[in-house]
C-alpha positions in Angstrom: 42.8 -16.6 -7.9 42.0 -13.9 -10.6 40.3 -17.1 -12.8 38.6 -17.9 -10.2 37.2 -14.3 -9.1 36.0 -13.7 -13.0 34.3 -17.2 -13.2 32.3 -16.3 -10.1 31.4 -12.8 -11.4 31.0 -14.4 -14.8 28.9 -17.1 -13.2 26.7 -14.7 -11.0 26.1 -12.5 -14.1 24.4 -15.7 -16.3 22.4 -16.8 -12.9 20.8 -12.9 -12.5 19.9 -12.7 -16.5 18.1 -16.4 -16.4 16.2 -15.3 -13.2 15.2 -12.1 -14.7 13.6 -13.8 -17.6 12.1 -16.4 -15.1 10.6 -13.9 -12.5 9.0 -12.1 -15.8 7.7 -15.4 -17.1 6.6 -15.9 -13.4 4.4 -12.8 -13.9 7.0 -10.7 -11.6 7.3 -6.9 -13.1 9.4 -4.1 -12.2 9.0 0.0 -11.2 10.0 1.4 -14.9 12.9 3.1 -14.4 11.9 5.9 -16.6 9.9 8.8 -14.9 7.8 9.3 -17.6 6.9 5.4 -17.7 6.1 5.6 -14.0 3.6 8.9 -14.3 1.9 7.3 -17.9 1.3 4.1 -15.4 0.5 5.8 -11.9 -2.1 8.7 -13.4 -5.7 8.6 -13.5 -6.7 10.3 -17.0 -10.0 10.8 -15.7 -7.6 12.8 -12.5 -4.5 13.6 -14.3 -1.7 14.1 -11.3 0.3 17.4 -11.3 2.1 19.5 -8.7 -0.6 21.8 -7.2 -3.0 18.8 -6.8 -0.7 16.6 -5.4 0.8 19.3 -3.0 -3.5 19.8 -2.2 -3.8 16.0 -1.5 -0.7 16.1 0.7 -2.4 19.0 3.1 -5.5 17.1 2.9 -3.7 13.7 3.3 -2.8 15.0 6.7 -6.2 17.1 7.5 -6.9 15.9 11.2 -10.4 18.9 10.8 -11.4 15.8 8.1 -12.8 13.8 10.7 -15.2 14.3 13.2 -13.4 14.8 15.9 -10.8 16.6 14.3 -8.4 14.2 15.3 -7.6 11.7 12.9 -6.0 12.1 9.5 -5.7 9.3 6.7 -2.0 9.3 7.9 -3.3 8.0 11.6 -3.9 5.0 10.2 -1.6 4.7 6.9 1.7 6.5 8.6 3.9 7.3 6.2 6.5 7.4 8.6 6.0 3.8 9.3 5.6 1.9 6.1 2.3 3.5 5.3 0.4 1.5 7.9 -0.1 2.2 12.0 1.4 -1.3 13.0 -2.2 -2.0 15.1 -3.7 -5.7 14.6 -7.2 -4.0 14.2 -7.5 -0.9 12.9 -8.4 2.6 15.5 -10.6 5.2 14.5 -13.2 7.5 16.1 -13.6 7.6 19.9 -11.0 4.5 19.9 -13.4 2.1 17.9 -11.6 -1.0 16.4 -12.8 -2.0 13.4 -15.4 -4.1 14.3 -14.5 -6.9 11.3 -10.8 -7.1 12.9 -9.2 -5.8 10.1 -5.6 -4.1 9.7 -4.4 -0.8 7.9 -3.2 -2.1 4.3 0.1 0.0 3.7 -0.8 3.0 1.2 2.6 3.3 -0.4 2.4 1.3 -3.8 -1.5 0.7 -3.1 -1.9 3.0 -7.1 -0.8 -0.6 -8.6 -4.1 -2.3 -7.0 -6.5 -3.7 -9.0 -8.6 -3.3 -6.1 -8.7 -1.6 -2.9 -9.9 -2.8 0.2 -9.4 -6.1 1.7 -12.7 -7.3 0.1 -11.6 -5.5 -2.9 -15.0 -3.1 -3.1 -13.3 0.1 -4.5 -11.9 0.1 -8.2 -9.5 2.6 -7.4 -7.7 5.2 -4.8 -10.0 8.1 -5.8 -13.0 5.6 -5.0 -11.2 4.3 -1.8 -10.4 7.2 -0.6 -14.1 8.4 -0.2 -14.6 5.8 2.7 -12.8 6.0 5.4 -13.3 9.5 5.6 -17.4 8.8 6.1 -17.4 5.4 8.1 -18.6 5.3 11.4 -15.5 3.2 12.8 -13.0 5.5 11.0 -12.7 9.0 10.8 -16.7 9.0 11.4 -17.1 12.9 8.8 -20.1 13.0 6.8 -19.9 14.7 3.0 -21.4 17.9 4.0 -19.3 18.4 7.3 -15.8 17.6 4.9 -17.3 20.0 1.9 -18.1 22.6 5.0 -14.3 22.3 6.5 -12.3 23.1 3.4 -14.4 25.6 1.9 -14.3 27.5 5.4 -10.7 28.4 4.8 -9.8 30.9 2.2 -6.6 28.8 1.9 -7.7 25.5 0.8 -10.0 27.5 -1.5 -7.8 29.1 -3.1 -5.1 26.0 -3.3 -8.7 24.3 -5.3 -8.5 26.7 -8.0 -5.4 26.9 -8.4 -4.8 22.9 -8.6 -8.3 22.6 -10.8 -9.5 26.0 -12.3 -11.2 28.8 -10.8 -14.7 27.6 -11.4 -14.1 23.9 -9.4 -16.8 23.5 -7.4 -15.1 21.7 -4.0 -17.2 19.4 -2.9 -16.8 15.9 -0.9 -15.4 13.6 -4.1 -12.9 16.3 -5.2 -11.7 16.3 -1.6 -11.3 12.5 -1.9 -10.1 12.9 -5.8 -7.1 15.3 -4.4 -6.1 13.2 -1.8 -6.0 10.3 -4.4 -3.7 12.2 -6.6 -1.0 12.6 -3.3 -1.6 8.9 -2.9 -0.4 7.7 -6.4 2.7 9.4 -5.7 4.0 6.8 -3.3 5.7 4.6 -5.0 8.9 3.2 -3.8 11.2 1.9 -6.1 13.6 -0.7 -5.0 16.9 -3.0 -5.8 14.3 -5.4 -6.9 13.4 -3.3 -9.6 16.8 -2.3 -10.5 17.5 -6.4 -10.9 14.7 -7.0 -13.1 15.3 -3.1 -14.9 18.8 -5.1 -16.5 21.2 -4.3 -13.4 22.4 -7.7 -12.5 24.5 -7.1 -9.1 21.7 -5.0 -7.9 20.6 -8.1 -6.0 23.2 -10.1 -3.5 23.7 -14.1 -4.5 21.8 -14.9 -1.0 18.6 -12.4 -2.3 18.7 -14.1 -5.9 18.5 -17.6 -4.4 15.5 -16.2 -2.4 14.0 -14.4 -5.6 14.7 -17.8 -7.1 12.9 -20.0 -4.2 10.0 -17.3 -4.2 9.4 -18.3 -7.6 10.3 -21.8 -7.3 8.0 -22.6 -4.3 5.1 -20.7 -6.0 4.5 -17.6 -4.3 4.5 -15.4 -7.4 1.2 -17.4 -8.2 -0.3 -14.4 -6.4 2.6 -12.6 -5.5 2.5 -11.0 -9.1 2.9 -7.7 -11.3 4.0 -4.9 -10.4 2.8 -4.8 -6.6 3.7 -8.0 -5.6 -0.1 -8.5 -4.5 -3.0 -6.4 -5.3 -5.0 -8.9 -7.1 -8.2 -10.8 -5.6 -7.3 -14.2 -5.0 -9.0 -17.5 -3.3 -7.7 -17.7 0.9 -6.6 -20.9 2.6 -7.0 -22.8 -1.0 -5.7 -26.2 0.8 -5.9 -25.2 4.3 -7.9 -22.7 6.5 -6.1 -19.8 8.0 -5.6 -20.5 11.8 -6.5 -17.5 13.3 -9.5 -16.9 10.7 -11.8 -17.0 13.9 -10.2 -13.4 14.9 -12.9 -11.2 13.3 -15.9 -11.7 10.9 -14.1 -11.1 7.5 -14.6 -14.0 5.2 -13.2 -12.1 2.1 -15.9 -10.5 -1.1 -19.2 -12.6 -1.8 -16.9 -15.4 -3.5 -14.6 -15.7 -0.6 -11.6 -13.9 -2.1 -9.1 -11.3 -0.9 -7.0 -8.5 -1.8 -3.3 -10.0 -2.0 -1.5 -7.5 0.2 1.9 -6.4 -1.7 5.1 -7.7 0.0 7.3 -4.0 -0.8 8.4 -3.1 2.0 6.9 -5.9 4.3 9.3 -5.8 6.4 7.6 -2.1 7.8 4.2 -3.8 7.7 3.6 -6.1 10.5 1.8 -7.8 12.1 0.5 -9.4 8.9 -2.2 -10.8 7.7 -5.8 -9.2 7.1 -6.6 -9.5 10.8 -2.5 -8.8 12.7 -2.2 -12.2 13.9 0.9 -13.1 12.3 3.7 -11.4 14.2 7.5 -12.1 12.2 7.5 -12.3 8.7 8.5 -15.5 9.3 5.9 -17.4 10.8 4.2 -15.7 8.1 6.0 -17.0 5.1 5.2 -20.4 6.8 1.8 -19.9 7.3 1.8 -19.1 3.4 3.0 -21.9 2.2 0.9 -24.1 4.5 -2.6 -22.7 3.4 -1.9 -21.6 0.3 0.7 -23.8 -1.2 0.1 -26.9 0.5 4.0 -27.2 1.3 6.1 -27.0 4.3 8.7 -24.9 4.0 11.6 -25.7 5.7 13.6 -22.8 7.9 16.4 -22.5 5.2 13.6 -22.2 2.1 12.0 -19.6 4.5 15.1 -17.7 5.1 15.9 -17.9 1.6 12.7 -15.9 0.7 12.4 -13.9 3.5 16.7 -12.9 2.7 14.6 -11.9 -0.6 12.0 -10.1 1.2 14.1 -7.7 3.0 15.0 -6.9 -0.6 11.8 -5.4 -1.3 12.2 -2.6 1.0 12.1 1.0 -1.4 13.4 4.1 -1.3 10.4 6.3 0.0 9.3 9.5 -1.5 10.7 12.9 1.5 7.5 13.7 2.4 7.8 17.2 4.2 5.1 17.6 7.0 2.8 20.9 5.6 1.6 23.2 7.1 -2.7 23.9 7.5 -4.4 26.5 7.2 -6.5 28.1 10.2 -9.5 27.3 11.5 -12.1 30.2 10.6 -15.9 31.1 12.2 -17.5 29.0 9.8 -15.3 25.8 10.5 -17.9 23.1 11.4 -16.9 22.4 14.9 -15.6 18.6 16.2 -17.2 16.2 18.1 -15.9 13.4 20.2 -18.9 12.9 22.2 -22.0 12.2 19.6 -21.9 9.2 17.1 
């Protein structure tokens, strides 16, 4: 029985090492597990992150006074209590307007190893990306001077600036979005996924390296890649259309291609798809490998990946609600009424 017990430990040992060299040579890459890897790869050096800006971007993060009706926060629509998303098909913003090109939240934890953010991959990076929402109509609907007027009305947030950037900063709308871009890159989640490929063989069941192993097999690391899983612009419905790409205008970027969404922590990320049609991670793995892969997978090579799926899911950065400062007399006032 002991023979038998080492072979199988001996056995499941050899299996992890060959699939950690075959997920890398799949183009698969792990979280380093070395904090000072992680903040070389996750920091802008044009926007280095430290402490006081990233504590700044978390206040602003959750600024409802951001918007113009004083409502909505960039956590409405990427909860972090949720997976980073708000679990909506279409997207909500002001005076209840859906997004009017059907579109979902992406998830912003992990969205700092992008290429590209957006679903039509418009924005080179979060401090760029973060600038929109903020201003767009269907969104949070704030114009630059109505933000710059909101934070430099409070003596807090004022101070918080010079502190995080120097005493001569001048705050004004892309520092606002450059702060809150800082918070962002700080939510990564690291997961038993990366401890696998980081050299820690058992940190993945047998059942979630035969996924890993049918994942790569069935070739959904072809965009599935890197470090995110996703984040890459890549061709949609390459041997079949989509069948709910009637719901909603988007067609993808001026070549047809999309943002890859990551798959960490999908499980916390339905519905999927760009547009929310695709309930269960299931159907969606299916749909997958239909359109994009030309295959049909069967329900045990689908429960095989998704079993390596659920794998994905990270451990979350505690993100501790702040506290915001008060309103003063020269607060620009909200309004829900007026577009």
């Amino acid at each position: 029985m002991k023979t038998l017990l080492l072979s199988a430990i001996v056995a499941t040992s050899v299996m992890g090492a060959s699939l950690v060299d075959e997920a890398k040579s799949a183009g698969l890459k792990p979280i380093p597990s070395s904090a000072k890897a992680l903040e070389k790869l996750t920091s802008n050096p044009k926007n280095p992150t430290t402490s006081a800006k990233a504590e700044l971007g978390k206040m602003l993060y959750f600024e409802p006074r951001l918007s113009k009706s004083g409502l909505i926060s960039c956590n409405s629509c990427h909860n972090l209590a949720i997976g980073g998303t708000d679990g909506m098909a279409s997207a909500i913003g002001h005076k209840w307007t859906s997004n009017p090109h059907g579109l979902s939240s992406p998830t912003v934890y992990n969205a700092v190893f992008y290429s590209q953010q957006f679903w039509d991959g418009r924005s080179p990076h979060l401090e760029d990306q973060a600038q929109g929402p903020i201003q767009a109509g269907p969104e949070m609907a704030a114009p630059k001077a109505f933000v710059e007027g909101v934070v430099n009305s409070m003596p807090e947030y004022v101070a918080m600036f010079k502190k995080a950037y120097g005493k001569d900063v001048k705050i004004d709308f892309a520092k606002v979005a450059d702060t809150i871009a800082v918070f962002e890159r700080t939510l990564v989640t690291p997961s038993r996924y990366d401890d696998f490929l980081n050299g820690k063989k058992n940190a993945l069941s047998t059942a979630e390296q035969k996924g890993l192993k049918t994942f790569i097999t069935k070739g959904c690391a072809t965009c599935h890649n890197d470090i995110a899983l996703g984040g890459t612009m890549q061709a949609f419905g390459v041997v079949a259309p989509y069948k709910h790409m009637n719901v909603g205008d988007f067609k993808g970027d001026k070549n047809g291609m999309v943002r890859v969404p990551t798959l960490r922590n999908v499980t916390q990320t339905a519905p999927y798809f760009h547009n929310g049609q695709m309930a269960t991670l299931n159907e969606a793995i299916k749909e997958m490998g239909r359109i994009q892969l030309g295959v049909t997978l069967s329900d045990t090579e689908t429960a095989e990946i998704e079993t390596f799926l659920k794998a994905l899911e990270g451990k979350k950065p505690t993100v501790v609600y702040p506290m915001l400062p008060a309103s003063t007399a020269k607060t620009p006032k909200v309004d829900v009424v007026n577009n």
